[in-house]
DSSP file (Angstrom, degrees, kcal/mol; ACC not computed):
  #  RESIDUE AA STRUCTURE BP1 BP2  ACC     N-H-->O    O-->H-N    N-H-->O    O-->H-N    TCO  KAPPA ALPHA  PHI   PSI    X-CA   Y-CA   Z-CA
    1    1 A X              0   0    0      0, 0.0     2,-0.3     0, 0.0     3,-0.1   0.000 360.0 360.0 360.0 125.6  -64.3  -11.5   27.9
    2    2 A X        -     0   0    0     37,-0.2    55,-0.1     1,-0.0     5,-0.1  -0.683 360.0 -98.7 -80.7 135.9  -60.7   -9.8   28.2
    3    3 A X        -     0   0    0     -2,-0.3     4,-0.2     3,-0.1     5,-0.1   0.192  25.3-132.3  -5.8 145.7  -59.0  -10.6   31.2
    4    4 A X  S >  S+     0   0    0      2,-0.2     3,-3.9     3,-0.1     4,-0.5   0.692 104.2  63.2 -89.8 -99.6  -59.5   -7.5   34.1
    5    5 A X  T 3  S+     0   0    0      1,-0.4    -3,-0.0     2,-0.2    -1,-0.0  -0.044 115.3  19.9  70.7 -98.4  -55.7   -7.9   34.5
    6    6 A X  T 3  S+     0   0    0      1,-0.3    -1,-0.4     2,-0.2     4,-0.3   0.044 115.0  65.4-109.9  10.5  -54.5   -7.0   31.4
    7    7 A X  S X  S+     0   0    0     -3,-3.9     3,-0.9    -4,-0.2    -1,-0.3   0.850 117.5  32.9 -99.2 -77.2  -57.6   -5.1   30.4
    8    8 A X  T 3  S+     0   0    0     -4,-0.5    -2,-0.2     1,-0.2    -3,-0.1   0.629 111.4  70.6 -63.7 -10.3  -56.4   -2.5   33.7
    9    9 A X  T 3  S+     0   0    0     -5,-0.4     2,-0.5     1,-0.0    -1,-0.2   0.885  77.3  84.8 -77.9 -37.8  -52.7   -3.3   32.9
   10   10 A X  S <  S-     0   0    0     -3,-0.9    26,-0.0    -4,-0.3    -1,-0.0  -0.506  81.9-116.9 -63.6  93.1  -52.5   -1.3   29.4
   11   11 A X        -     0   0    0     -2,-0.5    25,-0.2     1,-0.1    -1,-0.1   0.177   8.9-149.5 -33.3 176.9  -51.7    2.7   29.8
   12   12 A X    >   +     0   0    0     23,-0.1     3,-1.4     3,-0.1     2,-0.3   0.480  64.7 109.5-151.8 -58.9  -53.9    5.6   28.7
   13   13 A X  T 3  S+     0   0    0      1,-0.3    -2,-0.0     0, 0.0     0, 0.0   0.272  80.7  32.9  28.5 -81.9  -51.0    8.0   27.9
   14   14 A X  T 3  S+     0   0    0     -2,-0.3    -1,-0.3     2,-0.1     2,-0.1  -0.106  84.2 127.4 -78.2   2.2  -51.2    8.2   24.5
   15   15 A X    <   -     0   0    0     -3,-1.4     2,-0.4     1,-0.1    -3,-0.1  -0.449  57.8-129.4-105.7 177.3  -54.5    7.9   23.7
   16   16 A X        -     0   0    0     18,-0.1     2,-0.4    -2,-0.1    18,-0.2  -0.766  39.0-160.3 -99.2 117.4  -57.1   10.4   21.2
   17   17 A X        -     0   0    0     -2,-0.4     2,-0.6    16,-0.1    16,-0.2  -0.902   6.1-144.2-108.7 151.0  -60.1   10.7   24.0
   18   18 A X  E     -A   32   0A   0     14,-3.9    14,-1.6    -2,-0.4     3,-0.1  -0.949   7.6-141.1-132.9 140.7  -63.5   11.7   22.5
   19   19 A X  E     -A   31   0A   0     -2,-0.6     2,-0.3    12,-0.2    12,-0.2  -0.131  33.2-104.3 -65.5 165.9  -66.3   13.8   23.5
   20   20 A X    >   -     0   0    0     10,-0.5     3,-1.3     1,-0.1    -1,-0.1  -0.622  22.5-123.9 -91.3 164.4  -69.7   12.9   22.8
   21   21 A X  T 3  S+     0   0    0     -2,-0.3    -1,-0.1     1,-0.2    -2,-0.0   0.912 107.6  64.2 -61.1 -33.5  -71.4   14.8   20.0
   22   22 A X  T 3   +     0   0    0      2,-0.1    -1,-0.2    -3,-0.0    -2,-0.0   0.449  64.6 133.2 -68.2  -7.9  -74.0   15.6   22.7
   23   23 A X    <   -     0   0    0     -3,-1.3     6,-0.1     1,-0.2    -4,-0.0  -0.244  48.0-150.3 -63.9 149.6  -72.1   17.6   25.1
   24   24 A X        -     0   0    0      4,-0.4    -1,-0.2     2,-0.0    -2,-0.1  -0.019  45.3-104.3-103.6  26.9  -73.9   20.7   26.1
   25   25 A X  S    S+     0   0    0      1,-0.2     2,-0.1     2,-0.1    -2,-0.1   0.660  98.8 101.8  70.1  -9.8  -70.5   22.8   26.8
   26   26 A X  S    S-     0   0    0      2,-0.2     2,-1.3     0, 0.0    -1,-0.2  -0.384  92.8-111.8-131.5  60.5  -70.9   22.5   30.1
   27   27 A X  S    S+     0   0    0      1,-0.1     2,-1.6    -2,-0.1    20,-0.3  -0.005  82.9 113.8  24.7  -1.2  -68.5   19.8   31.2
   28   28 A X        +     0   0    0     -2,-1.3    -4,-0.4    18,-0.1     2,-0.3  -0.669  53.2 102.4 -76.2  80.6  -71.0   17.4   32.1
   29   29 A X        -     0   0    0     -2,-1.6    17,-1.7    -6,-0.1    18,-0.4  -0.908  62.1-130.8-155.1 165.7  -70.0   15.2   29.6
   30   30 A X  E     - B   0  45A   0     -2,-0.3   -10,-0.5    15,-0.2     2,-0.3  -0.506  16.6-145.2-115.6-163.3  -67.7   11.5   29.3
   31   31 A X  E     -AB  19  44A   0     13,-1.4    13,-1.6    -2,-0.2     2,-0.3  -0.959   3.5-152.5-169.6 134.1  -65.0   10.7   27.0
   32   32 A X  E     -AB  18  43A   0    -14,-1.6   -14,-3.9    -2,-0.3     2,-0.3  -0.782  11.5-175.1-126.6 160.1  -64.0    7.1   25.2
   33   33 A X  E     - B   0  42A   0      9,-0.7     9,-2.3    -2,-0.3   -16,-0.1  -0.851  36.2-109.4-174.7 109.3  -60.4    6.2   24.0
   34   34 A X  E     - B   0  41A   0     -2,-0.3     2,-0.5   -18,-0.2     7,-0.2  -0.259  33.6-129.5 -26.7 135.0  -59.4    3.1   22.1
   35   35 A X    >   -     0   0    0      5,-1.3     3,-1.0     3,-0.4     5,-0.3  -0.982  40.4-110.9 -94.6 116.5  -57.3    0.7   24.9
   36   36 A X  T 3  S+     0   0    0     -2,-0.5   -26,-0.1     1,-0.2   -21,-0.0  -0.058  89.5   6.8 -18.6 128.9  -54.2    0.0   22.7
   37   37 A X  T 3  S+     0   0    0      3,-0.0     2,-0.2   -27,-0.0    -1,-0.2   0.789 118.3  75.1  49.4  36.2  -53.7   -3.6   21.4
   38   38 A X  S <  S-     0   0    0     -3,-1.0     2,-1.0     2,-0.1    -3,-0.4  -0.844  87.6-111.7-171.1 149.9  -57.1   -4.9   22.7
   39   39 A X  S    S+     0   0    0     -2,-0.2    19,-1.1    -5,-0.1    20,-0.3  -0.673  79.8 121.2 -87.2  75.5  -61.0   -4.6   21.7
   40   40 A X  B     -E   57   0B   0     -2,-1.0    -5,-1.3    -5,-0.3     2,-0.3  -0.898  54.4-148.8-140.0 148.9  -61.6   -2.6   24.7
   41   41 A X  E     -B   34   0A   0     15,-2.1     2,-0.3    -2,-0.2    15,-0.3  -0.825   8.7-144.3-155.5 117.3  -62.8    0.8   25.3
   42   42 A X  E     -B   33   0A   0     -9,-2.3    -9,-0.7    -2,-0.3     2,-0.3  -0.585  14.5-170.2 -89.2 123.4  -61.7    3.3   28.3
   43   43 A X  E     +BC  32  54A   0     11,-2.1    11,-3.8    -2,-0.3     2,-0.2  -0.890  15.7 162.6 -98.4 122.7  -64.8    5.7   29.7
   44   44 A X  E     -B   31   0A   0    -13,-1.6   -13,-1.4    -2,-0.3     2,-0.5  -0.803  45.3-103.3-140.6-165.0  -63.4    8.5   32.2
   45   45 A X  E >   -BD  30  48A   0      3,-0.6     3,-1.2    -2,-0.2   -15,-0.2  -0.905  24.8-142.1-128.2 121.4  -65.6   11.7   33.1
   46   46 A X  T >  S+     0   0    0    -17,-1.7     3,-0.5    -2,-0.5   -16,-0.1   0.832  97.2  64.3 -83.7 -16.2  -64.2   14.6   31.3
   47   47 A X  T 3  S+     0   0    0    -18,-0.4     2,-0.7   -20,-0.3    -1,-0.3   0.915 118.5  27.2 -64.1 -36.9  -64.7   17.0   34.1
   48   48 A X  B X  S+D   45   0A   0     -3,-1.2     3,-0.8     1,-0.1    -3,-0.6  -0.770  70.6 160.4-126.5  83.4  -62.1   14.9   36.1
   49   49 A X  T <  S+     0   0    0     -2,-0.7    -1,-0.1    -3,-0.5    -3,-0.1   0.578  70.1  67.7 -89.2  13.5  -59.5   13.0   33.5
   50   50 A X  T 3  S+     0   0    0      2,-0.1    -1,-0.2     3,-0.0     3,-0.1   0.651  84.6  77.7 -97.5  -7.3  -56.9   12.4   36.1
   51   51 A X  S <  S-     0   0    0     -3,-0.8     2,-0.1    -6,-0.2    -6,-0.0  -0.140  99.7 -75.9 -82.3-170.3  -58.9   10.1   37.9
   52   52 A X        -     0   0    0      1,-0.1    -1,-0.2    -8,-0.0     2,-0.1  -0.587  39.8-115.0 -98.4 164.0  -59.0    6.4   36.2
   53   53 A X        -     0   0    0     -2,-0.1     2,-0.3    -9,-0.1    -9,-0.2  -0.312  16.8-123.5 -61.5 135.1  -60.7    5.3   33.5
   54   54 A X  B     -C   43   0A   0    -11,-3.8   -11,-2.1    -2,-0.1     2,-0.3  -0.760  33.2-161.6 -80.9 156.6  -63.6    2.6   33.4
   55   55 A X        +     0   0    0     -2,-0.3     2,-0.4   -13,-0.2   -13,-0.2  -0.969  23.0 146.5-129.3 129.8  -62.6   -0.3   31.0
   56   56 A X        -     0   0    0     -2,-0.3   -15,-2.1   -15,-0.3     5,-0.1  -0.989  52.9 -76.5-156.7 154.6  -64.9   -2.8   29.4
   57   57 A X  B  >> -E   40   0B   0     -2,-0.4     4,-2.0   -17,-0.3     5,-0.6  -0.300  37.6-118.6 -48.5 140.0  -64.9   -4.6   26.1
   58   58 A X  T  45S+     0   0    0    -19,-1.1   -18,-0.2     2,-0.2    -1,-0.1   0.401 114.0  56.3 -85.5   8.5  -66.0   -2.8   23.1
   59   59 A X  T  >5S+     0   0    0    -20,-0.3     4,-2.2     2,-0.1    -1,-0.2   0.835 106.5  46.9 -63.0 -74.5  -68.7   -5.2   22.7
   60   60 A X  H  >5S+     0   0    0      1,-0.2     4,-0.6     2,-0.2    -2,-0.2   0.648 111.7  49.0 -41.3 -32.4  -70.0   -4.6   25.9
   61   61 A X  H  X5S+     0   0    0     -4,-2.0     4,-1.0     2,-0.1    -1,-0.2   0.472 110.9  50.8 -88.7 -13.6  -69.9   -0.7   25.5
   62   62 A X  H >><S+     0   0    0     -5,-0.6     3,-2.3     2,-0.2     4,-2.1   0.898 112.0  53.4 -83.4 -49.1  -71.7   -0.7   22.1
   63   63 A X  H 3X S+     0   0    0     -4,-2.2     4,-2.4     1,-0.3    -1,-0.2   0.664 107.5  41.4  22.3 -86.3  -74.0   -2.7   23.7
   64   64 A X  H 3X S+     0   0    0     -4,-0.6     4,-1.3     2,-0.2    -1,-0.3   0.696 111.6  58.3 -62.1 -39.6  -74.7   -0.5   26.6
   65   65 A X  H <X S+     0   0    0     -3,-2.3     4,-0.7    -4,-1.0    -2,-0.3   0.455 109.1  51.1-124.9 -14.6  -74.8    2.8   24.1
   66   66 A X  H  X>S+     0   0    0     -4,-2.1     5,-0.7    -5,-0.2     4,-0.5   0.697 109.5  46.1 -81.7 -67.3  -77.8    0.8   22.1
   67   67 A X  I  <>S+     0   0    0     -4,-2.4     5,-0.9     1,-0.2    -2,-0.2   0.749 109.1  56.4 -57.2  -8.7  -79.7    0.1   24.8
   68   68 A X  I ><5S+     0   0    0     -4,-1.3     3,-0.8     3,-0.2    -1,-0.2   0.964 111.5  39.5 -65.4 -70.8  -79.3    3.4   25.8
   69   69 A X  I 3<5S+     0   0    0     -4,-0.7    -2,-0.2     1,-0.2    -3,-0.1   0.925 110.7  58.8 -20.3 -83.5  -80.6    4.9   22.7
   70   70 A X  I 3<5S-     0   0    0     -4,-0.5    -1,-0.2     1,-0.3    -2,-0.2   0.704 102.3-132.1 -34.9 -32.9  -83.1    2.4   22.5
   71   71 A X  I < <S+     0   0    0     -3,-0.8    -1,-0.3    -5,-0.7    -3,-0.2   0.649  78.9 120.2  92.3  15.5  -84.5    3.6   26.3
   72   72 A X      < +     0   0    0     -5,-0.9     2,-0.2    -6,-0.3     0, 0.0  -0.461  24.7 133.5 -69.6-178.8  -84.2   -1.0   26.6
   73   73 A X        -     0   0    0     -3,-0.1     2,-0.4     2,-0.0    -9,-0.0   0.253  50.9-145.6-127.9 152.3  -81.6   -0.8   29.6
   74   74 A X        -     0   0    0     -2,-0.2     2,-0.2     2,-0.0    -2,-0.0  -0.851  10.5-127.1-110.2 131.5  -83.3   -3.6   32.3
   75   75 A X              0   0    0     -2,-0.4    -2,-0.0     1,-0.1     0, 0.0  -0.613 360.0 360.0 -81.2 149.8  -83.1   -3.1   35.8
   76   76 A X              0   0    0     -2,-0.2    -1,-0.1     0, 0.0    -2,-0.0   0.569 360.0 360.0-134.3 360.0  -81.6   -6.3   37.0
């Protein structure tokens, strides 16, 4: 697990954000961006990029984006 820290610590600046393949055109859509120098992967809301980013591990988001696919996701 990366650190929250240094995980939140890392700038966004610079980074390539990507749409999902699935976006319908109509801004309802999210956006992922490598976090420089760490296996991390920043989620923001493409309608609103000035607001911050979620951060997790890029474990944890592939994760999440099978069990999405999969319909698995567990209520907990």
């Amino acid at each position: 697990m990366i650190d929250t820290n240094l995980l939140y610590s890392v700038p966004l600046d610079n980074v390539l954000w990507h749409k999902s393949s699935y976006t319908a055109n109509n801004g309802n859509c999210v956006e992922l961006a490598a976090v420089p120098g760490l296996p991390a992967i920043a989620i923001r809301d493409s309608k609103n990029p000035g607001l911050p980013a979620l951060r997790s591990g890029a474990g944890q988001v592939r994760s999440f984006i099978h069990a999405l696919a999969a319909d698995t996701l567990v209520e907990a």
